[in-house]
N, C-alpha and C positions, 0 to 999 in steps of 0.2 A: 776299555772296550767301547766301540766307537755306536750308541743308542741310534735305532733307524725309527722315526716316526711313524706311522699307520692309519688307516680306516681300519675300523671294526666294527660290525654290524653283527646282533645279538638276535636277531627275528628275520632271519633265514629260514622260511620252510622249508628248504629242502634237506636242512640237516637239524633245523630243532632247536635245543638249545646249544648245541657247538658252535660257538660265534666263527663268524667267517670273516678274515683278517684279510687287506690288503696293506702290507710294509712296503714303504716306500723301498724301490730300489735302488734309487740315489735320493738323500737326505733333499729338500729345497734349499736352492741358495738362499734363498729370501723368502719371506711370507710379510703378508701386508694385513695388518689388523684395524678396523674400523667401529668405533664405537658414535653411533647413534642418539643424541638425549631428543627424546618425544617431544616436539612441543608444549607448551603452556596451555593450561585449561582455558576457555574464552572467558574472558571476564574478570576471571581468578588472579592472583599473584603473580607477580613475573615469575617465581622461581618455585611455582605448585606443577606439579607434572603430570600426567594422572598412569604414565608407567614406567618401568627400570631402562636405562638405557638399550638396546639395540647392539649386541658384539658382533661382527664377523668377520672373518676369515678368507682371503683370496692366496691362490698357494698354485702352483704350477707340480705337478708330479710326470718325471720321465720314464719311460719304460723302454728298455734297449732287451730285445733276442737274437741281435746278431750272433753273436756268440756263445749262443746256447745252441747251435743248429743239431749238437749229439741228443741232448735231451728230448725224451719224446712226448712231452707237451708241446715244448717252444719250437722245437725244431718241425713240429707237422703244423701249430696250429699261430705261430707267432706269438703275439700281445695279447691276440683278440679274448680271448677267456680273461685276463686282467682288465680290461676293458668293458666287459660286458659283466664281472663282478661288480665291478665300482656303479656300472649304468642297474646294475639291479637294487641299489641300496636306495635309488631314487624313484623306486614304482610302487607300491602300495602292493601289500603281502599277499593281499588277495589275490593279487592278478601274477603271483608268482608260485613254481611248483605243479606238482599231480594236482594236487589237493587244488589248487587255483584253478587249474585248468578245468577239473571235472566241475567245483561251482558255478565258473562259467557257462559251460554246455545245457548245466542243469539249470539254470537262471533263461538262457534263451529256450530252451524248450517249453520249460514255464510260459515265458511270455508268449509264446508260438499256441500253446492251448490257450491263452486265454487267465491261466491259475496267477496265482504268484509262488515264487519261489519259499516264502517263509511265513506266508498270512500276514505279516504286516511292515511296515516302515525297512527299508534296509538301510543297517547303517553307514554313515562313510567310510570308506576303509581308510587304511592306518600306514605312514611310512614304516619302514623298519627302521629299529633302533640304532642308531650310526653314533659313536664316538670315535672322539680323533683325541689320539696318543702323542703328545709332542711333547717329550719333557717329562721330568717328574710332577713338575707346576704345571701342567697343562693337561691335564688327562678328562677332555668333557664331553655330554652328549651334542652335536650338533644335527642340523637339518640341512642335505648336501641343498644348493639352491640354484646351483648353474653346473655345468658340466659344457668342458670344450673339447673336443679330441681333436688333435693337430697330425694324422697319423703320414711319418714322411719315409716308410722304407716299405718295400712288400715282398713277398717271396713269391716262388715259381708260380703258388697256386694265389696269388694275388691275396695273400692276407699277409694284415700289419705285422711287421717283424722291428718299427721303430715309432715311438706316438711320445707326443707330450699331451699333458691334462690339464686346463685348467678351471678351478675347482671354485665353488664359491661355497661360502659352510656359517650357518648363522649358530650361535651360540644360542643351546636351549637353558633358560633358568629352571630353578626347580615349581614357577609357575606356569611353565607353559607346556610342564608334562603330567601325563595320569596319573593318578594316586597308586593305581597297581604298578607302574615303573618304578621298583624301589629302588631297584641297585643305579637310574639313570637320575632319579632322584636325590641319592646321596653323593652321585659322581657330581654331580652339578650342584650340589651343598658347599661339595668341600672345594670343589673349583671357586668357588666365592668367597668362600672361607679363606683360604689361600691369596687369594687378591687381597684380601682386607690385610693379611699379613705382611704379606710383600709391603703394602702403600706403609703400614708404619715402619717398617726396614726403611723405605726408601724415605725416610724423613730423616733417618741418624745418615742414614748416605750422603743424603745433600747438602751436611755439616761435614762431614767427611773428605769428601771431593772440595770440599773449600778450602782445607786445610793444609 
């Protein structure tokens, strides 16, 4: 059975904790991985660094509705809903939802008397939780960091019925998320945990492949 990779995003307000899935609809032919080493501390050691390398992720994703024209998502609204799923995984929770909407309103009315909305500091808000599914080996939380839409088909009422994505996706380690993200915290544990095992596999490999 042939595995389709995915985005999955776990802080969705509009459903809570029901993670809201985009699977690829055609697998990527290719995906391109980048890994980053920090520069050297001034002064310090050539080889002192002062953080973990930098991973990510550039991936192109297609989405075709040609041929869903019976179905009554695709066929009245195109891609556009898959599209604007993925464009939401990249705005900050706050500004998504009822519940976003009425904070809003209620934030400019504030400001409009003169009040504040909460008596003190408001915090920065927060992406939504995004992991990318590719593999059994591959399953981690990422931060989407570019977004392209190429959209080249449209229907009658001029929305996208064919788009390609592409996508850029930094690899979060388990330091550069919340203490309360546990379950994005042990996905990105064992994602490194798993590198570390693969790199000693790939040491009896490269005796292997000799041979």
């Amino acid at each position: 059975m042939l595995m389709r990779g995915m985005l999955i995003s776990f802080s969705d307000p509009n459903i809570g904790l029901v993670p809201t899935a985009v699977p690829f609809q055609y697998n990527p032919a290719e995906i391109t991985r980048t890994i980053t080493v920090a520069a050297g501390v001034a002064g310090g050691p050539a080889l002192r660094v002062p953080n973990a390398p930098v991973e990510a992720y550039t991936l192109k994703i297609e989405l075709d509705a040609v041929d869903a024209v019976d179905k009554p998502i695709s066929g009245l609204m195109g891609v556009q809903p898959m599209l604007a799923t993925i464009e939401a995984m990249m705005e900050p929770a706050d500004n998504l939802g009822v519940l976003g909407a009425i904070g809003t309103l209620s934030g400019a009315v504030s400001a409009l008397t003169g009040g504040s909305a909460s008596g003190g500091p408001i915090p920065a808000p927060s992406l939504p939780l995004v992991v990318l599914a590719w593999s059994l080996t591959r399953i981690v939380p990422v931060r989407i960091t570019s977004f392209s839409a190429h959209e080249t088909g449209f229907n009658a009422g001029l929305l996208p019925v064919q788009a390609s994505v592409d996508l850029g996706l930094t690899v979060l380690r388990p330091s550069d998320l919340d203490s309360g993200l546990k379950m994005a915290g042990f996905l990105a544990q064992a994602y490194q945990a798993t590198r570390s095992t693969l790199a000693v596999a790939g040491v009896a490999q490269g005796v292997e492949l000799m041979l």
